[in-house]
PDB file of N, CA, C and O in Angstrom:
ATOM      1  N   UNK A   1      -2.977  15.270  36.409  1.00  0.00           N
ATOM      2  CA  UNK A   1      -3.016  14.118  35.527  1.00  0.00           C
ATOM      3  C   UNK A   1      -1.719  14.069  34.717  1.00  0.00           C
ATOM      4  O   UNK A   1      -1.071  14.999  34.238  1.00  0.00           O
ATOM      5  N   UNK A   2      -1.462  12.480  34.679  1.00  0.00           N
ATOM      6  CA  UNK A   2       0.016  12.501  33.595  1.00  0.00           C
ATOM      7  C   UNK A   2       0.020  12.303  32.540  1.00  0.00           C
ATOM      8  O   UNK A   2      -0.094  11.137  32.162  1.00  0.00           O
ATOM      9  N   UNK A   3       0.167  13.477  31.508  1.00  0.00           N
ATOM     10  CA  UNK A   3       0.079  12.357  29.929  1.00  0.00           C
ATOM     11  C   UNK A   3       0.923  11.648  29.486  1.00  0.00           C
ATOM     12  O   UNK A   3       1.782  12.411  29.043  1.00  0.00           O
ATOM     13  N   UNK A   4       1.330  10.276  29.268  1.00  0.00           N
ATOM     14  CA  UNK A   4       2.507   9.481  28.904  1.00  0.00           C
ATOM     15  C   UNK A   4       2.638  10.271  27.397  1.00  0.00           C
ATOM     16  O   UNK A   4       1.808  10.730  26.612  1.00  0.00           O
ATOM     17  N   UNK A   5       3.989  10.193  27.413  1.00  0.00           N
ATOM     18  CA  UNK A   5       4.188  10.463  25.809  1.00  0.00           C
ATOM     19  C   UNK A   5       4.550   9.367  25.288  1.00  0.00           C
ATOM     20  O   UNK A   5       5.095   8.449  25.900  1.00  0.00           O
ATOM     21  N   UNK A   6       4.202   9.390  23.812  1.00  0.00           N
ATOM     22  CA  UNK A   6       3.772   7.712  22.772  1.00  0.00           C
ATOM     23  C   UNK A   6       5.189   8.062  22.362  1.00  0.00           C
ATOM     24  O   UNK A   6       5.584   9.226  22.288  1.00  0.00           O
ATOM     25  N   UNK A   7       6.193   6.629  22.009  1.00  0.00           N
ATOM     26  CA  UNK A   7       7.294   7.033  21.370  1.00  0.00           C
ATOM     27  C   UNK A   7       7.125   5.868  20.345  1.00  0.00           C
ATOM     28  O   UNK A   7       6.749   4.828  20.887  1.00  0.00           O
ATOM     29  N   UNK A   8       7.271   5.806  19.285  1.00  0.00           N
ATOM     30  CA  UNK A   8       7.595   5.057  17.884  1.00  0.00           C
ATOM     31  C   UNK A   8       8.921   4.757  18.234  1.00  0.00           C
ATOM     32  O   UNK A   8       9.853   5.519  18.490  1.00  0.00           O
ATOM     33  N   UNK A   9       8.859   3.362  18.202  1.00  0.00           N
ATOM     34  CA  UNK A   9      10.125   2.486  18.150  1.00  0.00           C
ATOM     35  C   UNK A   9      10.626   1.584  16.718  1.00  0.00           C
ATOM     36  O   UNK A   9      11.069   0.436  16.743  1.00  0.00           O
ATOM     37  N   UNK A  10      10.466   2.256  15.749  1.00  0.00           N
ATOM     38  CA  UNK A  10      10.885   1.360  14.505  1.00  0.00           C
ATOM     39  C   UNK A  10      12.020   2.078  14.208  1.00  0.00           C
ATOM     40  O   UNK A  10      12.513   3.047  14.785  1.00  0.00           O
ATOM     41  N   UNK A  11      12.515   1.212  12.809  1.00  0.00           N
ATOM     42  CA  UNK A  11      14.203   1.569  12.394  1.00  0.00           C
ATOM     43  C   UNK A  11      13.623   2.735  11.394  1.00  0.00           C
ATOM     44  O   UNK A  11      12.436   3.016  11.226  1.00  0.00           O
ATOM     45  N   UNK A  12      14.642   3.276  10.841  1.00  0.00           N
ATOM     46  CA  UNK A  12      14.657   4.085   9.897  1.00  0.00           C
ATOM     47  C   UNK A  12      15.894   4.821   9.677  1.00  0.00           C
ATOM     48  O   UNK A  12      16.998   4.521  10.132  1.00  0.00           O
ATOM     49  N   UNK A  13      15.583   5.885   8.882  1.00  0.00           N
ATOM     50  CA  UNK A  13      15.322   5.877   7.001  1.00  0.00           C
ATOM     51  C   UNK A  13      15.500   4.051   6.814  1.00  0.00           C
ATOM     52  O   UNK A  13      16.350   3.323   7.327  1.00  0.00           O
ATOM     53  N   UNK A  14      14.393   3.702   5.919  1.00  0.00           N
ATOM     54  CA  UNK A  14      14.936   2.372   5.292  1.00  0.00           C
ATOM     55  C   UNK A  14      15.412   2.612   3.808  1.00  0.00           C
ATOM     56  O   UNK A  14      14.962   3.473   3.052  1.00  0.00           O
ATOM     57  N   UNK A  15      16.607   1.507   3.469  1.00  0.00           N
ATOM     58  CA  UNK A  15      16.413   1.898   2.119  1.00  0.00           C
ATOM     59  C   UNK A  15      15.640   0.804   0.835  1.00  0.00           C
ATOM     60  O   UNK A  15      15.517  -0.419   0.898  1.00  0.00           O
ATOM     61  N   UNK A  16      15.313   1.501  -0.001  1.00  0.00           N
ATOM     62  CA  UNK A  16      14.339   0.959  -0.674  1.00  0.00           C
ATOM     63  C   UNK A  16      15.032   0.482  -1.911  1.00  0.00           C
ATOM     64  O   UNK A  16      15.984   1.059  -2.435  1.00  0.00           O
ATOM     65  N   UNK A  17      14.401  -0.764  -2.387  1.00  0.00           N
ATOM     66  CA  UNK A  17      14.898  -1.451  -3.742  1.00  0.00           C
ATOM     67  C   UNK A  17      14.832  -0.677  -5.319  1.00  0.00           C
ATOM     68  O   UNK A  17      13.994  -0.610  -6.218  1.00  0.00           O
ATOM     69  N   UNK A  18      15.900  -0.269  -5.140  1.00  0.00           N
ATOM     70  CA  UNK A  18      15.735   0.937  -6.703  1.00  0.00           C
ATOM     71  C   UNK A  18      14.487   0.650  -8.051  1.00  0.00           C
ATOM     72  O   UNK A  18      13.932   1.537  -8.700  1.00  0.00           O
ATOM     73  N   UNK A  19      14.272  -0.950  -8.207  1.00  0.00           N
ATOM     74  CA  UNK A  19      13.472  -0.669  -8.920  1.00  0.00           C
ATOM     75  C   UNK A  19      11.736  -0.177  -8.210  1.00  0.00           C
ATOM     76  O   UNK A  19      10.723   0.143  -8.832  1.00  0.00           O
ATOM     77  N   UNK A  20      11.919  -0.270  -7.011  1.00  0.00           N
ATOM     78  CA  UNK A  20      10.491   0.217  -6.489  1.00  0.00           C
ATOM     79  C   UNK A  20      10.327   1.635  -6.066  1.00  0.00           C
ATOM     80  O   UNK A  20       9.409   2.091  -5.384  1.00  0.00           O
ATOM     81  N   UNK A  21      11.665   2.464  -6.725  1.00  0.00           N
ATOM     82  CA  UNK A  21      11.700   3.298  -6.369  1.00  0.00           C
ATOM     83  C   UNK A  21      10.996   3.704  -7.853  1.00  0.00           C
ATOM     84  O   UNK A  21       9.858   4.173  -7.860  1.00  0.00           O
ATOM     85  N   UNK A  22      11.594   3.536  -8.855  1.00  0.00           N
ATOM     86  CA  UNK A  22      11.169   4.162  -9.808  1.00  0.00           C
ATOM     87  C   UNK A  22       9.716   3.716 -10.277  1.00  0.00           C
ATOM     88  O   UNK A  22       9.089   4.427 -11.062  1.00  0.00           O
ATOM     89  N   UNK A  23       9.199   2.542  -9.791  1.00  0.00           N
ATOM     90  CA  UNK A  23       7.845   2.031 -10.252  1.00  0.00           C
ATOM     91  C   UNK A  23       6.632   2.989  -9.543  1.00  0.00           C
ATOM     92  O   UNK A  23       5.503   3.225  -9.974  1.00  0.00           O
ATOM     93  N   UNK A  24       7.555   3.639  -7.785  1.00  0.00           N
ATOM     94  CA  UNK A  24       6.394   4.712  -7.449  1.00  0.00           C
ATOM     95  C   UNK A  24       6.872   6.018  -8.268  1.00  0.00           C
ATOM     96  O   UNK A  24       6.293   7.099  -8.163  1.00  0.00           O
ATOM     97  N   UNK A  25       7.760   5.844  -8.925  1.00  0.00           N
ATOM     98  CA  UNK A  25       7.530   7.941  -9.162  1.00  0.00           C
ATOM     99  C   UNK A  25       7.178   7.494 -11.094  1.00  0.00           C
ATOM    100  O   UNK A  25       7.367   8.125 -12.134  1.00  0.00           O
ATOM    101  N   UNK A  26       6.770   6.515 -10.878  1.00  0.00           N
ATOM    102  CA  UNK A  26       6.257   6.114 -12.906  1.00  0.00           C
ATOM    103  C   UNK A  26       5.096   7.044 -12.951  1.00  0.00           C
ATOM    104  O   UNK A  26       5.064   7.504 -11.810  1.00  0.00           O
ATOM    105  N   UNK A  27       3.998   7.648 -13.720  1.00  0.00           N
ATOM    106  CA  UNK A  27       2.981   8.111 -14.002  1.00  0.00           C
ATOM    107  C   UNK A  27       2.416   6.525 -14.253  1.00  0.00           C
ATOM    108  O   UNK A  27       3.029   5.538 -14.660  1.00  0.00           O
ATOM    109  N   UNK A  28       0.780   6.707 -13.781  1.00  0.00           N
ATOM    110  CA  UNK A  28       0.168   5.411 -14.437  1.00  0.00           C
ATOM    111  C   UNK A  28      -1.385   5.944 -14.574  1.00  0.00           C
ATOM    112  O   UNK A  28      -2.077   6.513 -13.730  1.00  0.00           O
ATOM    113  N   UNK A  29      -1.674   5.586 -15.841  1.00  0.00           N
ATOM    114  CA  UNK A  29      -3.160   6.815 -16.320  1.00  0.00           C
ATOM    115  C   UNK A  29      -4.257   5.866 -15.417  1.00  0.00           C
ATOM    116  O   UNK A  29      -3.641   4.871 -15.036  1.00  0.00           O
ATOM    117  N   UNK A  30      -5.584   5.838 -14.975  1.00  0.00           N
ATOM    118  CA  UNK A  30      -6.611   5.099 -14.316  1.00  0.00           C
ATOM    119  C   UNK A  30      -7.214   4.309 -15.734  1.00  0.00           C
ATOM    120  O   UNK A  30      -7.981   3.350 -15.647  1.00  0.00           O
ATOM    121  N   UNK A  31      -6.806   4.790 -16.860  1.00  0.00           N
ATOM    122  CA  UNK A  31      -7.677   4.499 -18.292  1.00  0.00           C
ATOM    123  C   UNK A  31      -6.649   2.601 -18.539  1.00  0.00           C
ATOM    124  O   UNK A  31      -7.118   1.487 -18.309  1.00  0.00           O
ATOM    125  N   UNK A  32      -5.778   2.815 -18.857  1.00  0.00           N
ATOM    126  CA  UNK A  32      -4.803   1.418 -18.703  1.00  0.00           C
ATOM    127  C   UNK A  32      -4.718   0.442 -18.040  1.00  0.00           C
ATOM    128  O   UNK A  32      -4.797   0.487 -16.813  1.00  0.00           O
ATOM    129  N   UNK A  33      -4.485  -0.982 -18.917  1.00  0.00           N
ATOM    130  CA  UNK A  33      -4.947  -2.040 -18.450  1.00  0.00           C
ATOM    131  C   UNK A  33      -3.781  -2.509 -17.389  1.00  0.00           C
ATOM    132  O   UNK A  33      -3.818  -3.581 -16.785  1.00  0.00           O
ATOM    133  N   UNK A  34      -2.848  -1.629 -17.277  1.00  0.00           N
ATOM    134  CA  UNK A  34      -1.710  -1.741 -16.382  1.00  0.00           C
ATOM    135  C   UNK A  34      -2.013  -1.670 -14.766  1.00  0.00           C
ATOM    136  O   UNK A  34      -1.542  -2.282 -13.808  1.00  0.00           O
ATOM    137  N   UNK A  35      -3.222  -0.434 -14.926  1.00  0.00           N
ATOM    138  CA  UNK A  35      -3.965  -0.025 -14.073  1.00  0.00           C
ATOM    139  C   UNK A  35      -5.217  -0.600 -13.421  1.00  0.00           C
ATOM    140  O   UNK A  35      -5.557  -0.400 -12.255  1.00  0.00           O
ATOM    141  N   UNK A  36      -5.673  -1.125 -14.061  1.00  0.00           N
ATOM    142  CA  UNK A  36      -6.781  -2.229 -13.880  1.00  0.00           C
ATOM    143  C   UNK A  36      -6.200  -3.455 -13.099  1.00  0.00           C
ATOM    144  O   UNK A  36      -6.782  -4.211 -12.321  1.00  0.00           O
ATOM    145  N   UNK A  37      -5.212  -3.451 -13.414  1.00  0.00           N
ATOM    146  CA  UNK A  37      -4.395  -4.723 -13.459  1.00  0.00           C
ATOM    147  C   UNK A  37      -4.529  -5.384 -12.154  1.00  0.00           C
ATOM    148  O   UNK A  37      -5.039  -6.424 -11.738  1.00  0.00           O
ATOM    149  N   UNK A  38      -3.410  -3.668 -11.306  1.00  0.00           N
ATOM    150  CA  UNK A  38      -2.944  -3.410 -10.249  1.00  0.00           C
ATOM    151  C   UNK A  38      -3.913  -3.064  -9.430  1.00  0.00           C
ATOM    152  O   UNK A  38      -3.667  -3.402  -8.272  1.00  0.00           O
ATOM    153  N   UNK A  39      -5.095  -2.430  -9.597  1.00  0.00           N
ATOM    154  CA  UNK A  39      -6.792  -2.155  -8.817  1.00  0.00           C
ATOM    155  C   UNK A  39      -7.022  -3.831  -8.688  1.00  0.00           C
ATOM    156  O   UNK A  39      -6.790  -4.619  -7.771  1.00  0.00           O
ATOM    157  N   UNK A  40      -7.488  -3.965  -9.802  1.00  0.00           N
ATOM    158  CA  UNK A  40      -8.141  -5.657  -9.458  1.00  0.00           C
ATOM    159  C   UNK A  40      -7.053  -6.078  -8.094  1.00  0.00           C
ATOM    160  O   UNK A  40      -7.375  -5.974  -6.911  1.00  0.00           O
ATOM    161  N   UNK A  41      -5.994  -6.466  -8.499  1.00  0.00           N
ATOM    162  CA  UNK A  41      -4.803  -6.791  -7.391  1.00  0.00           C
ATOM    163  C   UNK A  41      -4.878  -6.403  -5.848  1.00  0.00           C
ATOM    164  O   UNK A  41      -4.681  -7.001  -4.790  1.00  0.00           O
ATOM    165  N   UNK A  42      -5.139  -5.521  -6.105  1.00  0.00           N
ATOM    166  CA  UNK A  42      -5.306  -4.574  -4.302  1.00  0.00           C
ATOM    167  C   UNK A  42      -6.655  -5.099  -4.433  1.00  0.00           C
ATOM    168  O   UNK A  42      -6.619  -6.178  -3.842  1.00  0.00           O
ATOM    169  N   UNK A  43      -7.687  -4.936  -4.835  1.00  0.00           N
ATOM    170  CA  UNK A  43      -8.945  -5.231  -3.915  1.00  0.00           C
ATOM    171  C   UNK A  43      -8.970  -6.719  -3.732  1.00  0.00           C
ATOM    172  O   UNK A  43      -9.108  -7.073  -2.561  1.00  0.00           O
ATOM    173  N   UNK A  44      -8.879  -7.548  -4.516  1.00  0.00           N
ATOM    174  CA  UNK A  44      -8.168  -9.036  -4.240  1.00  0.00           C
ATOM    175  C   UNK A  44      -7.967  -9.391  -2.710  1.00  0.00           C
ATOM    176  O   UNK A  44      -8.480 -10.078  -1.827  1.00  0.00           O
ATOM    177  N   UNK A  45      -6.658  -8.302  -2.970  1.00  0.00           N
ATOM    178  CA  UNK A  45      -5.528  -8.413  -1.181  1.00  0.00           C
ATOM    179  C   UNK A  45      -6.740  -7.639  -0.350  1.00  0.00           C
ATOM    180  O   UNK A  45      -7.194  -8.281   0.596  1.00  0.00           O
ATOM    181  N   UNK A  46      -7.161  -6.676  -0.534  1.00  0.00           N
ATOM    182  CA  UNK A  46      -7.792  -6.623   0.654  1.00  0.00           C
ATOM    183  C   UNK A  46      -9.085  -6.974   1.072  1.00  0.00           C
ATOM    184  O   UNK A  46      -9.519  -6.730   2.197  1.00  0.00           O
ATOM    185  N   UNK A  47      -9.914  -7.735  -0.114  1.00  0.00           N
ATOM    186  CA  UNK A  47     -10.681  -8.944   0.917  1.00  0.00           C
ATOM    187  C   UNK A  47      -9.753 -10.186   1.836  1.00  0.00           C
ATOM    188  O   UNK A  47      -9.947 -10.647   2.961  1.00  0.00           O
ATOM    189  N   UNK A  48      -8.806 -10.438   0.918  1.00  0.00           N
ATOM    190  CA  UNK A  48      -8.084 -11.375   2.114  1.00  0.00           C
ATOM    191  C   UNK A  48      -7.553 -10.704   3.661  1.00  0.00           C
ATOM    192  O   UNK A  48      -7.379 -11.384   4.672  1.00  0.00           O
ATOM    193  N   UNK A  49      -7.424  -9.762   3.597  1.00  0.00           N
ATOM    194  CA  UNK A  49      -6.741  -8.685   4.671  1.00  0.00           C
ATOM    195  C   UNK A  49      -7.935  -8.519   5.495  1.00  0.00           C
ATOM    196  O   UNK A  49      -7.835  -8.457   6.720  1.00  0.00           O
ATOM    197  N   UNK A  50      -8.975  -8.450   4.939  1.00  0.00           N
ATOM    198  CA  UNK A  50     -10.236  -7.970   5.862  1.00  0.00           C
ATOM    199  C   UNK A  50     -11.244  -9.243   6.514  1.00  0.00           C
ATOM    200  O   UNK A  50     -12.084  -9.183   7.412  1.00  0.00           O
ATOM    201  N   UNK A  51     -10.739 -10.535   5.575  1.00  0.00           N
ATOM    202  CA  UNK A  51     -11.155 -11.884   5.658  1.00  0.00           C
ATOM    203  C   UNK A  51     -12.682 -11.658   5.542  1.00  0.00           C
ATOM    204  O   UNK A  51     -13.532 -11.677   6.432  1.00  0.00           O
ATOM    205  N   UNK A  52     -12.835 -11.399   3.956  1.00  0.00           N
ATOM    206  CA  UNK A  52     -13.824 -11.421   3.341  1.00  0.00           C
ATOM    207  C   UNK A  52     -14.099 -11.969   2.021  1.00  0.00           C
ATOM    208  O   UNK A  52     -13.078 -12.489   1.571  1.00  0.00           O
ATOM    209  N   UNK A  53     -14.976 -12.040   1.323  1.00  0.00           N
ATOM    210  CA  UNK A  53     -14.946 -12.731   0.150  1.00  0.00           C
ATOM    211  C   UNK A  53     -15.953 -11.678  -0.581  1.00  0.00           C
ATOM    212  O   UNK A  53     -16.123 -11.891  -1.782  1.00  0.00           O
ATOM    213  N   UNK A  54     -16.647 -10.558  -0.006  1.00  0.00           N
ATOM    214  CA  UNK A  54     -17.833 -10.011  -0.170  1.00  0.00           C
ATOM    215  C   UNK A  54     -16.582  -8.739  -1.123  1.00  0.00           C
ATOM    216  O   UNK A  54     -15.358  -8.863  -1.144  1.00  0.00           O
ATOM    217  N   UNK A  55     -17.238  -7.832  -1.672  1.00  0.00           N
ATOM    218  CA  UNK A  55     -16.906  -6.497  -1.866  1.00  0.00           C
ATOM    219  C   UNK A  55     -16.774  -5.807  -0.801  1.00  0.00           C
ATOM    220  O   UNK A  55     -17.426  -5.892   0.240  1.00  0.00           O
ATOM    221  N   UNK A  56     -15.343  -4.648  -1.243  1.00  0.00           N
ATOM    222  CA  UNK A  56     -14.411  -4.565   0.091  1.00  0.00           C
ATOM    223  C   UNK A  56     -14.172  -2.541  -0.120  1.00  0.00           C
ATOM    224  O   UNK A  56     -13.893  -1.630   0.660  1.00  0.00           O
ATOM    225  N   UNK A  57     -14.582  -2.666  -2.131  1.00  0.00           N
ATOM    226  CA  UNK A  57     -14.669  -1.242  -2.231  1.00  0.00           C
ATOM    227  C   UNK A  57     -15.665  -1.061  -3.402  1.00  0.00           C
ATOM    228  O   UNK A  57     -15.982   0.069  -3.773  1.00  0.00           O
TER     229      UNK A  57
END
């Protein structure tokens, strides 16, 4: 039997927009409305992503 080997064809290293660099290495507490903010936000996107309207988490 032959196993094909899988090869990943994307570009890389990419480089990334400095301020999104520092917004991932920020600390952000779960207690803050900064945080809430950005939760509400993602579950939002991912009923649309899942093409739902129901609760997604």
């Amino acid at each position: 039997m032959h196993v094909r080997k899988l090869r990943l064809l994307t570009p890389g290293p990419t480089p990334l927009y400095p301020p999104a660099v520092r917004a991932m290495g920020a600390e952000m507490h779960h207690r803050t409305e900064d945080f809430r903010r950005a939760y509400r936000t993602v579950l939002e996107d991912l009923k649309y992503f899942m093409g739902t309207r129901n609760d997604v988490v």
